[in-house]
C-alpha positions in Angstrom: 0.0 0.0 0.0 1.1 3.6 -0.4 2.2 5.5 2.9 0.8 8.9 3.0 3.2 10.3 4.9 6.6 8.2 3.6 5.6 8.1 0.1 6.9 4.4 -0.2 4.7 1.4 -0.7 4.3 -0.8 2.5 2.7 -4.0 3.5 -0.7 -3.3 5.9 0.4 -2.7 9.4 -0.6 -1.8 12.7 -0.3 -2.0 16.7 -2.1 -4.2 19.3 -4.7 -2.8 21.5 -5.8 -3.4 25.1 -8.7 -4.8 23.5 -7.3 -7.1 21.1 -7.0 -10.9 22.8 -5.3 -13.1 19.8 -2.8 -12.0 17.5 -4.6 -13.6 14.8 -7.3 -11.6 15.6 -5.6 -8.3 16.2 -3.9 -8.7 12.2 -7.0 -9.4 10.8 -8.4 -6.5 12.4 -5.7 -4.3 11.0 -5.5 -5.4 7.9 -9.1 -4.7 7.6 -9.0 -1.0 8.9 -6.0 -0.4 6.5 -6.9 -2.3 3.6 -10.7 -1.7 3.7 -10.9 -6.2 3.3 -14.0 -7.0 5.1 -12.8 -9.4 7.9 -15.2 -12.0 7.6 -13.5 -12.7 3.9 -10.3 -13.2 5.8 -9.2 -16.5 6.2 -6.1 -17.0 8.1 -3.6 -19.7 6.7 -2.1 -20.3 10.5 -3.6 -19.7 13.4 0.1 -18.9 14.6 1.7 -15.9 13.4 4.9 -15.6 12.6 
């Protein structure tokens, strides 16, 4: 994706939140508010993250 503010193109990113209670879950959540995916069209390959 392009970074406003860098200018370079990224892969989707983001931070945990208090709220947030897998990883799994926290990434899909991410990806969706940065990529605009609908989560439920997310299907994770491994429930562990690497």
């Amino acid at each position: 994706m392009e970074h406003l503010a860098y200018g370079i193109t990224l892969q989707p990113g983001g931070h945990l939140e208090p709220t947030d209670t897998t990883l799994v879950g926290a990434a899909i959540l991410e990806l969706s508010q940065e990529t605009g995916i609908d989560p439920a069209q997310n299907v994770p390959v491994s429930a562990h993250p690497a």
